[in-house]
C-alpha positions, 0 to 999 in steps of 0.5 A, spaced: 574 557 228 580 559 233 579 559 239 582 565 244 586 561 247 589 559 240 590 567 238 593 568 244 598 563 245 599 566 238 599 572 239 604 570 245 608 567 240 608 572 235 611 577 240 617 573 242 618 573 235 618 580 234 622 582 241 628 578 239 629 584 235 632 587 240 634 581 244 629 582 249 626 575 251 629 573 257 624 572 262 618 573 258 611 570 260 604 569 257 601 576 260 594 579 260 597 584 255 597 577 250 590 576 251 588 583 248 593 583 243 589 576 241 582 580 242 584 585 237 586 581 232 580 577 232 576 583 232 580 585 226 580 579 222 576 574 224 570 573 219 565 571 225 564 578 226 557 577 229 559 571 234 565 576 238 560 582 238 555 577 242 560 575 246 563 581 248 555 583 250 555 576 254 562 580 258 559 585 261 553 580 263 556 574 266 562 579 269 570 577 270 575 582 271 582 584 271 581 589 277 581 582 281 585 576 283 586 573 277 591 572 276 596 576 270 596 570 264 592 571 258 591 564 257 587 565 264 582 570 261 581 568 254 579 560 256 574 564 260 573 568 253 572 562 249 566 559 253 562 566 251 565 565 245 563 558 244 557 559 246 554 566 244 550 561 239 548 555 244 543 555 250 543 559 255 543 554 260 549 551 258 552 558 258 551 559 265 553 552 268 560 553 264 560 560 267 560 557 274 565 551 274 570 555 270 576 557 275 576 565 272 569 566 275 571 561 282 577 565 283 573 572 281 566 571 285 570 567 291 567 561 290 574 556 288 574 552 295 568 554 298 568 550 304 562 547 307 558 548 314 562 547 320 558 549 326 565 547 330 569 550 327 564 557 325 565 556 318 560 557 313 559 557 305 561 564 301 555 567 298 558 571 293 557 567 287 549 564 289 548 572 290 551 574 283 548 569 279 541 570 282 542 578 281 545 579 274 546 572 271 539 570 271 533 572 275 534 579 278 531 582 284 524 583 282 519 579 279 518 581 272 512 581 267 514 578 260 514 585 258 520 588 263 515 591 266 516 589 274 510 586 277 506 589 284 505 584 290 498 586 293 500 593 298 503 595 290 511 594 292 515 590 287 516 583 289 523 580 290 526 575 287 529 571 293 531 573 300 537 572 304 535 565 306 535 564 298 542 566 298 545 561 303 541 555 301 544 556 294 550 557 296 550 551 299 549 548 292 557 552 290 562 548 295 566 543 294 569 546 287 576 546 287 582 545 281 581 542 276 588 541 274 595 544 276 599 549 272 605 548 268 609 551 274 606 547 279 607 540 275 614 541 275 615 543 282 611 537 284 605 540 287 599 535 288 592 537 285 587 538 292 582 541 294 586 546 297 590 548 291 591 555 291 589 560 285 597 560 284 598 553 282 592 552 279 589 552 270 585 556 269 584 552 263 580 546 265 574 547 269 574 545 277 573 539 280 568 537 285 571 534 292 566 530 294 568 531 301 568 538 302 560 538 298 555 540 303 551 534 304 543 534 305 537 537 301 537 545 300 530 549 299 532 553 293 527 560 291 520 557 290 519 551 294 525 548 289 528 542 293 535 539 291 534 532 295 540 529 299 545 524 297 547 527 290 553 528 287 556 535 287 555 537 279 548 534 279 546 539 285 549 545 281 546 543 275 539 542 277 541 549 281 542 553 275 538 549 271 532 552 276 535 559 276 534 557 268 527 556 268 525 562 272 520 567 268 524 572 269 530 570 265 528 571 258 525 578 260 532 580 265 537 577 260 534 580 253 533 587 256 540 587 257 542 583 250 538 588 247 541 594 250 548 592 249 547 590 242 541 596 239 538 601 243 538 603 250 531 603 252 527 598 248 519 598 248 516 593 252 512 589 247 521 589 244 523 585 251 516 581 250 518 579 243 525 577 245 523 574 252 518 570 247 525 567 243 527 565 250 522 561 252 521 558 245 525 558 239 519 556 235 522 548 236 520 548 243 527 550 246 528 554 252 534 559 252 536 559 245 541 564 244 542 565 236 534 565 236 534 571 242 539 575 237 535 573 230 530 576 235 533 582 238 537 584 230 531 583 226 525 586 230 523 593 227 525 596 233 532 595 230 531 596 222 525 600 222 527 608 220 521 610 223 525 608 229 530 614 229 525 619 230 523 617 236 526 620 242 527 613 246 531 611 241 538 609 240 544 609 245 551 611 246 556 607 243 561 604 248 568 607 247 571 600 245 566 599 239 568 607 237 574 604 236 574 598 233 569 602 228 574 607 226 580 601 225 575 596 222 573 603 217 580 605 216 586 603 210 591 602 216 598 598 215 600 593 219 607 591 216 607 586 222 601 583 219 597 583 226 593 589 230 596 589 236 595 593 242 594 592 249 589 598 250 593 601 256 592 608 254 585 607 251 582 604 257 585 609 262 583 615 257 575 612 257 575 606 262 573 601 257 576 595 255 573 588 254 574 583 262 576 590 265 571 592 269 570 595 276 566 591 278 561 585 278 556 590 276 561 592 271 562 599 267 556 602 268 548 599 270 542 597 265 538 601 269 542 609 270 539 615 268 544 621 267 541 628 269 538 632 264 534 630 259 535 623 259 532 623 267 527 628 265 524 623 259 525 616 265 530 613 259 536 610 261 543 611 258 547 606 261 554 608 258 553 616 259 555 612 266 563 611 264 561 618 260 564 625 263 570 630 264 574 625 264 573 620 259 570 625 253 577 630 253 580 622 255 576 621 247 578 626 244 585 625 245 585 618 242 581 620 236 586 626 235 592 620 236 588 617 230 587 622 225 593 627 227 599 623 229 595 616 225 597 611 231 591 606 231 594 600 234 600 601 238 603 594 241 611 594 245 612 589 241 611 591 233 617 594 230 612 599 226 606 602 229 600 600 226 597 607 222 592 609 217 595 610 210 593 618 210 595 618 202 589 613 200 585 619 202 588 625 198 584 625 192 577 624 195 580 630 201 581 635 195 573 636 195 570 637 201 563 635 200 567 628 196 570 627 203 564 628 208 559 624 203 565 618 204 566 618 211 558 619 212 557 612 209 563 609 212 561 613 219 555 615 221 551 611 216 548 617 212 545 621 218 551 627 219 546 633 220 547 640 215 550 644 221 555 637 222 557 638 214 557 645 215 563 646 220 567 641 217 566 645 210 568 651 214 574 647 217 577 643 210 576 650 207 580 654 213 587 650 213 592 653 209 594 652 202 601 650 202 605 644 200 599 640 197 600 633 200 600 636 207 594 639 206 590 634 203 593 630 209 591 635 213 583 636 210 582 629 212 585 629 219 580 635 220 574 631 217 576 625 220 576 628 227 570 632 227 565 626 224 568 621 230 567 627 236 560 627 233 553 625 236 551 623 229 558 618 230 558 617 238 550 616 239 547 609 235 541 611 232 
């Protein structure tokens, strides 16, 4: 299919298009803008609908952001995008060593001109990325049973991972890596690729290079008594690096929680996590890693698909806000006189800090393992997406559902001529009956589960609008039913 990269360029130059409008393309760039317009085509139009939601669950695992360096070109974050993409299916294993060389990740966890020891000088390797890759891309910090279930060292203490001494032997293992490749803009000013070529002058677009000369030579003593013997070649070290990360027991456990709970529930069982671990270690073929065996696990496990499930108080999870709105756009009749569903996200994202390869942190928007007070805290379950939830983003949510239904603006981009909206007039006939409304929206919705007092208030507020002009009231009935189901738990809370 289309990569990124292709849709964003697309996306780039179907903005420049639209902008000659008003006459208006002067100085006008590839922008990080570009890359979400692409990303919310995709997530629009593409028929691979399971391959992006993977992928975007792999983004807020192996984490770059906009709230960094890198720097602002769409290209730059959807090549990026495009190796969890292409990879959302693969092997593990694959996925992190792509991670690792590519530049997005070099620049954001600044490893991109790693330099090796130099006692004289007082330089040492960075540790920032042998850190992270350890901590959130493969292992974790404490040793784990295959159920997620952390084991106990003999004074009945969890057992770390790795140490300091771990981290500076495998940041040995990341120097040396510099540009794979200069930019347009450094090609046409004669820039010469080397290893000190900075961030500026560098494509994101190929993955760096190994500088031989600036690699750490020597064996490195890598967790469990793993040594990578002296004398080879760079990306051989990082491959047998990664590849030993890869192999670490804990890696099916740690990453299949987490793909579970961005992908079902919150607060999967034990004996779920172990199943999912148990299609990581073994796809059926004696394969280690496979992807699309961990998610056949994690979607056809009866935790996913038994009803039975959703009378259990640990299940389900809060969606994350951009989920809510593609969920809404996708359910909806909308117009799009341009042909494309663009928007940048700029107001969604500060209304609900959420917005894909925009996160915070490394640690991204919110943790697998947050509890927010009350109930939740009470049972010992964890709610990871309650953590972006509060005073702020509730109200900034339910102002973006008011744009929606009430003024009916769903994709708004500086570019289009005409904001994209949904087509009200489809939904009169249905809205002149209250109970053919809500049944309707019940099953596009909230899959079926909108309680009786949920079904109660928006009967009440349909029935309490004034009748005046016809149109305007059938309008009306459905922006207030409408409104009222995607503010609900029912809507907000996947069950």
């Amino acid at each position: 299919g289309t990569s990124m990269l292709q849709e964003t360029r697309k996306a780039f130059s179907n903005a420049r298009s639209l902008r000659a409008i008003d006459n208006d393309v002067s100085n006008y760039d590839n922008r990080l803008k570009h890359f979400h317009y692409a990303w919310w085509n995709s997530v629009m139009t593409k028929p691979d609908q399971l391959r992006q939601r993977v992928a975007m669950a792999l983004s807020e695992i192996l984490v770059i952001s906009s709230n960094s360096p890198i720097n602002n070109h769409g290209d730059n974050y959807a090549s990026y995008y495009d190796v969890l993409l292409r990879n959302a299916f693969g092997n593990y294993n694959d996925l992190l060593y792509d991670v690792t060389l590519h530049p997005a990740m070099g620049v954001y966890l600044t490893y991109l001109r790693n330099p090796k020891t130099d006692t004289t000088s007082n330089t040492f390797p960075d540790e920032n990325y042998a850190r992270e890759v350890m901590q959130l891309f493969s292992i974790g910090l404490f040793e784990l049973n295959q159920d997620g279930s952390q084991k106990s060292g003999p004074n009945g203490q969890p057992i770390p991972t790795y140490d300091n001494d771990d981290i500076i032997e495998l940041s040995k293992i990341f120097t040396g890596l510099g540009a794979g490749a200069l930019n347009r803009n450094a090609l046409l000013n004669g820039r010469e690729l080397r290893f000190n070529t900075n961030q500026n002058d560098m494509s994101y677009l190929v993955p760096m290079a190994m500088y031989e000369e600036e690699h750490e030579v020597g064996k490195k003593y890598l967790l469990n008594d793993y040594v990578i013997p002296a004398g080879l070649p760079g990306l051989d070290d990082i491959r047998l690096a990664i590849t030993h990360l890869f192999e670490h027991p804990n890696v099916g456990p740690f990453i299949g929680r987490k793909l579970i709970q961005h992908l079902v529930k919150s607060n999967p069982s034990p004996a779920y996590i172990e199943d999912v671990a148990n299609a990581f270690n073994d796809n059926g073929e004696g394969v280690r890693g496979d992807i699309k065996a961990v998610i056949k696990a994690i979607l056809l496990h009866e935790e996913a698909r038994t009803c039975l499930w959703q009378t259990e108080p640990s299940n389900g999870k809060l969606l994350p806000p951009t989920l809510r709105y593609a969920i809404f756009a996708k359910a909806m009749n909308l117009s799009a006189a341009d042909g494309v569903f663009y928007t940048e996200g700029r107001g969604f994202f500060e209304d609900s800090f959420h917005r894909v390869l925009s996160s915070p942190s490394v640690f991204n928007f919110y943790s697998p393992d947050h509890q927010p007070n009350g109930p939740l805290s009470d049972l010992e379950l964890f709610g990871p997406e309650f953590e972006i939830h509060n005073s702020v983003t509730s109200i900034g949510y339910l102002n973006q559902v008011n744009k929606w239904t009430d003024r009916g603006d769903v994709f708004t981009a500086q570019e289009l001529t005409e904001d994209v909206e949904v087509i009200k007039s489809n939904y009169y006939e249905m809205a002149r009956d209250p109970q053919v409304m809500i049944n309707h929206l019940d099953r596009l919705l909230t899959k079926g589960r909108l309680r009786e007092s949920t079904r109660n208030a928006i009967v009440e507020a349909m029935n309490g609008l004034p009748d005046w002009n016809e149109d305007n009231m059938l309008r009306d009935r459905w922006e207030i039913a409408t409104y009222i189901v995607m503010i609900s738990p029912e809507f907000n809370i996947l069950k």
